[in-house]
C-alpha positions in Angstrom: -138.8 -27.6 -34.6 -137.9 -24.1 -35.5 -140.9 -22.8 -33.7 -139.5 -24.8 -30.7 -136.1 -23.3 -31.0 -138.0 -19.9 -31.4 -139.4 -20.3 -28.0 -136.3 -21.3 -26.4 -134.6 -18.2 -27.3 -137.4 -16.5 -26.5 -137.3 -17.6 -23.0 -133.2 -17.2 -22.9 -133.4 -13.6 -23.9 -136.0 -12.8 -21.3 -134.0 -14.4 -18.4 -130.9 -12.3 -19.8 -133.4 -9.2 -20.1 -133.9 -9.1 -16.1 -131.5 -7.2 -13.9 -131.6 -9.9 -11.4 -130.0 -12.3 -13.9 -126.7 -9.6 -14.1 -126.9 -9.4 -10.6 -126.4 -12.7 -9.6 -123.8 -13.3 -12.0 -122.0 -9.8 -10.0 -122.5 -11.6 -6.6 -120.9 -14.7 -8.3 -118.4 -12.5 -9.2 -118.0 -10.8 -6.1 -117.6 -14.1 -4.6 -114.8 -15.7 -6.4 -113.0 -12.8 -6.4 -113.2 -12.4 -2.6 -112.3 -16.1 -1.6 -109.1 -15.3 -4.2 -108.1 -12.7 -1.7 -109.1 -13.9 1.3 -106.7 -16.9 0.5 -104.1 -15.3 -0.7 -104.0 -13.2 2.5 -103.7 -15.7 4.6 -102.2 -18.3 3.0 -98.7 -19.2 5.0 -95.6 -20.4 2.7 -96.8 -24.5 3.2 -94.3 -25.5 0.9 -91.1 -24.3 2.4 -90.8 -27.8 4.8 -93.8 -29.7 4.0 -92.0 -33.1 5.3 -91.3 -31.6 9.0 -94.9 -30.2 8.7 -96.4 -34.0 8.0 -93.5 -35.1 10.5 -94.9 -33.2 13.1 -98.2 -33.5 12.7 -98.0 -37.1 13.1 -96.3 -36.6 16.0 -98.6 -34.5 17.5 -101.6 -37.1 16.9 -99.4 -39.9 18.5 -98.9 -37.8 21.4 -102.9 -36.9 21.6 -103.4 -40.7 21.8 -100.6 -41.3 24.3 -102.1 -38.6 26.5 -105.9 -40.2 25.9 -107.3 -37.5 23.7 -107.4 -39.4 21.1 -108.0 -43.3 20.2 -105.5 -44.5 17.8 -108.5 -45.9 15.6 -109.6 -41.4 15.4 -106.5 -40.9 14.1 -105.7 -43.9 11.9 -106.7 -42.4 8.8 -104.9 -39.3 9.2 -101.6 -40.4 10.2 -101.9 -42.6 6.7 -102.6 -39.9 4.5 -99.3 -38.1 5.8 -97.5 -41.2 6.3 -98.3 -41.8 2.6 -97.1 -38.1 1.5 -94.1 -38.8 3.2 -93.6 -42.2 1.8 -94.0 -41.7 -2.0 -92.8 -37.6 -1.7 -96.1 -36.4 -3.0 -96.7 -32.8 -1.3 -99.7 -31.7 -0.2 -102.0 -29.2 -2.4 -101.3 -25.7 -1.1 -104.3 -23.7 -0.5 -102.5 -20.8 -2.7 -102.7 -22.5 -5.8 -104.8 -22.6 -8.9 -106.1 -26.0 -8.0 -106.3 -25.6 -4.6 -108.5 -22.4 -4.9 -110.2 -24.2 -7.7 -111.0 -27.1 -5.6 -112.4 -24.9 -2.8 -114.6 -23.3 -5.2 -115.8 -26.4 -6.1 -117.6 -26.9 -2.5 -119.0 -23.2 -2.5 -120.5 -23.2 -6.7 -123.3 -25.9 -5.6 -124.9 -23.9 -2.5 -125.0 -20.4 -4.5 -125.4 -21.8 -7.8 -128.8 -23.9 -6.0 -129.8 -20.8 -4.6 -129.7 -18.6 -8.2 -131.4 -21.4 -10.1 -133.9 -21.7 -7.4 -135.0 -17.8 -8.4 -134.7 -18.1 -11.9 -136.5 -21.1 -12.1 -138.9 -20.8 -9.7 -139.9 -17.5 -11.5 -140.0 -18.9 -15.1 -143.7 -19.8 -14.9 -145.0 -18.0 -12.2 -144.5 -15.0 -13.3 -146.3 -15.3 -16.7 -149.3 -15.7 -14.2 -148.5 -12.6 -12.3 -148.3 -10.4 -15.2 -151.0 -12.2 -17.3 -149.0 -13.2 -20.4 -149.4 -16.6 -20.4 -152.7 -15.9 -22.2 -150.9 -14.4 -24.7 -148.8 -17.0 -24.7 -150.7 -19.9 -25.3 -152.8 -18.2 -28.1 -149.5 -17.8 -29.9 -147.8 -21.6 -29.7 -148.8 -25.2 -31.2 -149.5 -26.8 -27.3 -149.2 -26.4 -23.9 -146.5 -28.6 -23.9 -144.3 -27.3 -26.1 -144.6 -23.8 -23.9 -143.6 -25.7 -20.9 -141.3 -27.8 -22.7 -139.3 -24.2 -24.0 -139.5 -23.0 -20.5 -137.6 -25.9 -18.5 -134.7 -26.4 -21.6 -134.8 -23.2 -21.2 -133.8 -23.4 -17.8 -131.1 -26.2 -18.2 -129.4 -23.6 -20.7 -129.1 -21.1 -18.1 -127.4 -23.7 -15.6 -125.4 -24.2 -18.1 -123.9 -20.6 -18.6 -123.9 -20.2 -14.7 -121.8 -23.5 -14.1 -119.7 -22.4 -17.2 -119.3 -18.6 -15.5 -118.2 -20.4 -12.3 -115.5 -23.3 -13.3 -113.9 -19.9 -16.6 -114.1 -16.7 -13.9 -112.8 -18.7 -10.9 -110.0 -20.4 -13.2 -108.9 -17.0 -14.4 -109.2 -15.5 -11.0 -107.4 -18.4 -9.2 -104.7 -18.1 -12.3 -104.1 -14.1 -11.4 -103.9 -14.8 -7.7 -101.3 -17.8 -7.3 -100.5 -18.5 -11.2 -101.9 -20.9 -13.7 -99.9 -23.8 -12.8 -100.1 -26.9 -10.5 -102.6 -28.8 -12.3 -100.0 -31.9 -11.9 -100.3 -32.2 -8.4 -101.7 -34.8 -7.0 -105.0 -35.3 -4.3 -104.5 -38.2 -1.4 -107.3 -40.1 -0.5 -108.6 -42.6 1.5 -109.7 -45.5 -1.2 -111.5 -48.6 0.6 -109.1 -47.9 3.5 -106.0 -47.8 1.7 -104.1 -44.1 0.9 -103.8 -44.0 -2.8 -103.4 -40.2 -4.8 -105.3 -39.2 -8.1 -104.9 -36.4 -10.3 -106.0 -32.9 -8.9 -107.3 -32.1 -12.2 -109.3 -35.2 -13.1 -110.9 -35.0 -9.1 -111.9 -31.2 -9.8 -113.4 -31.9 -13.4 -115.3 -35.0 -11.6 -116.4 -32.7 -8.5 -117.7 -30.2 -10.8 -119.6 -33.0 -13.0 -121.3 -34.9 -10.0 -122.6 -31.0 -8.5 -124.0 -30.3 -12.1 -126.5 -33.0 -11.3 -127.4 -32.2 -7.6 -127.8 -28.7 -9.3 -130.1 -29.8 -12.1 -132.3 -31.8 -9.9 -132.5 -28.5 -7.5 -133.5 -26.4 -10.6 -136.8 -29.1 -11.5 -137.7 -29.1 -8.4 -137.6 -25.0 -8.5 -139.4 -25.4 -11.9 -142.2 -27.4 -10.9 -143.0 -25.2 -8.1 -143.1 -22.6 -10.4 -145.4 -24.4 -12.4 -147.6 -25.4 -9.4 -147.8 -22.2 -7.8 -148.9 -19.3 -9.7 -147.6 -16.8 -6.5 -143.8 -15.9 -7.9 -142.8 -15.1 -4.5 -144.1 -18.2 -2.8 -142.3 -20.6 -5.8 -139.3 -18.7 -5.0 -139.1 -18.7 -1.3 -140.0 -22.6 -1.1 -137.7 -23.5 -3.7 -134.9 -21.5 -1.7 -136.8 -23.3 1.8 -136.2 -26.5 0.3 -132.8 -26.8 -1.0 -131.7 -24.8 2.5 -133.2 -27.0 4.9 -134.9 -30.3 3.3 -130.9 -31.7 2.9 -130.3 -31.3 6.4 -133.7 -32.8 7.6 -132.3 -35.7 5.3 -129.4 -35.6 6.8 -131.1 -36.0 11.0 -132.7 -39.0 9.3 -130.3 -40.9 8.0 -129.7 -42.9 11.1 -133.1 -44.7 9.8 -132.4 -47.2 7.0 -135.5 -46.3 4.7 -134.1 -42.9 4.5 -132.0 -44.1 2.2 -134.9 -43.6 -0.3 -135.3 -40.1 0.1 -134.6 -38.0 -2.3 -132.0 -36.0 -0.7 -130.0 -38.3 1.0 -128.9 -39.6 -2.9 -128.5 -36.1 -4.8 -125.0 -35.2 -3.8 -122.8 -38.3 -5.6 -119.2 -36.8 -4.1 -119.8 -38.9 -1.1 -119.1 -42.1 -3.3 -116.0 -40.4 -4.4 -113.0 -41.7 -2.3 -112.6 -40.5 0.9 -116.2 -40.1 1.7 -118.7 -42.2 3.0 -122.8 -42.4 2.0 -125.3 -41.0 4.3 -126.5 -44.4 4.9 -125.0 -47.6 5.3 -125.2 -50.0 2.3 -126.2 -47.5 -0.6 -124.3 -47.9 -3.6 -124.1 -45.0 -6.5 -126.2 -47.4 -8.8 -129.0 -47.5 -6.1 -129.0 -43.2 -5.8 -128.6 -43.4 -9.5 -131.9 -45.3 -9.8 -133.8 -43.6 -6.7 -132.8 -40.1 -8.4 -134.1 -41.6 -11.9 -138.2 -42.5 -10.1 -137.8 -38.6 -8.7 -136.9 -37.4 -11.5 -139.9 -39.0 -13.6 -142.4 -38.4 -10.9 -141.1 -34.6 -10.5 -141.5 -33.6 -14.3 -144.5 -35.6 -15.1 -146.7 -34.0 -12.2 -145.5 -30.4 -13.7 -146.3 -31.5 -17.3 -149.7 -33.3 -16.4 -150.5 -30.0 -14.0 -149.9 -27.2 -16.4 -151.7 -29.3 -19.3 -154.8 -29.8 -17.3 -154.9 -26.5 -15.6 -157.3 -23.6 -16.7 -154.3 -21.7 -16.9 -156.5 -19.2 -19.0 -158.5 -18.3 -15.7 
């Protein structure tokens, strides 16, 4: 067990080692900070007469229908939401806030955090082949699967720390640039066709849960490629090729009902939260929960079962 732990650290302290690691974490940086401003630039004052705002936006949609822009079915939904703002005095999340920003970052973390693990991952392996230390580093541990083993918790630790960096730096930069306050307001949604509110706080702790898994699965996937392809550069660019494009190839197919079983049509659960709808008709979180489950298994015992067998020694 200690030698385990010994090889995890191992791992750890040469992802940390690599300038590429820093960097990322400065573009994450970089990021946060400049969405913070951005907002804050242009952010109006929303808050001065939010009711004549939902007034006259409704106003504006019922006129759109009357003048045949719009069907009153297109705009159903969103008259209800204000309607129901107006009804129970519940007013809207300003961009300009901590929670706002907060939930904004929560949409733009999964993309870039895909894309970082998807280089540090997709490295992990590959480039022991590249320099020729995995010899070394085989001759020095119990199995081949412990090595592996090291390497992919090794991994998950990482995501971690970057999901960690995220949710602390962009709650301490969203605190500077509109105040740490506002976590009581509270998020209207649609709910099986009904308007119904939930806390802000609760919706962005439940966001940033749900993307930790689409992340996680990105990061295997990364992995195993890693472990596949001995060519750093070629793990890395299809890992980066996969998570950019395979979702939206998903997405052209979901019109088809066995798409349903595709891997990417399941990983992102926020479109089972309210308000959203799945990619295809009839699936259930219980069914992408299960479909992500056979992926999963099939994923990680194809890189175990590869790197064991391989004359990785060649």
């Amino acid at each position: 067990m200690f030698k385990f732990i010994g090889l995890v650290r191992n791992e750890h302290m040469k992802t940390f080692r690599r300038l590429s690691t820093w960097i990322m974490l400065g573009i994450a940086a970089v990021i946060l900070i400049t969405i913070a401003a951005f907002t804050a630039y242009n952010a109006g004052d929303d808050s001065s007469d939010w009711r004549a705002s939902n007034e006259q936006q409704i106003q504006t949609y019922l006129d759109d229908v009357e003048e045949g822009y719009f069907t009153m079915d297109e705009v159903a939904q969103d008259i209800e939401l204000l309607q129901y703002q107006l009804d129970h005095d519940i007013q809207p999340v300003q961009t300009d806030s901590l929670p706002g920003y907060m939930n904004t970052i929560v949409y733009y973390c999964a993309p870039f955090l895909i894309m970082f693990l998807a280089i540090i991952a997709g490295g992990i392996v590959s480039n022991e082949f590249g320099t020729g230390t995995i010899k070394l580093l085989l001759t020095k541990t119990p199995s081949r699967f412990s090595v592996l083993t090291s390497k992919y918790v090794s991994v998950l630790c990482t995501m971690v720390i970057f999901f960690l960096f995220f949710m602390v730096f962009s709650f301490l930069v969203g605190g500077i640039f509109f105040g740490f306050n506002g976590f009581g307001a509270e998020k209207i949604v649609l709910e099986n066709g009904d308007a119904t509110s939930s806390s802000m706080l609760i919706s962005i702790v439940r966001d940033y849960g749900l993307n930790f898994i689409q992340v996680l699965f990105y990061a295997t996937i990364a992995f195993a490629l890693s472990t596949i392809f001995r060519n750093t550069s070629l793990a890395i660019g299809f890992s980066i090729f996969i998570s950019l494009f395979f979702p939206s190839i998903s997405l052209v197919l979901a019109r088809y009902d066995w798409s349903k079983y595709i891997l990417f049509n399941n990983i992102d659960l926020t479109m089972y939260t309210a308000g959203n709808t799945p990619f295809v008709e009839g699936m259930t979180v219980g069914f992408s929960v299960v479909v992500m489950a056979i992926y999963f298994i099939i994923i990680t015992a194809l890189t175990w079962f590869s790197f064991i067998k391989r004359d990785v020694t060649a």
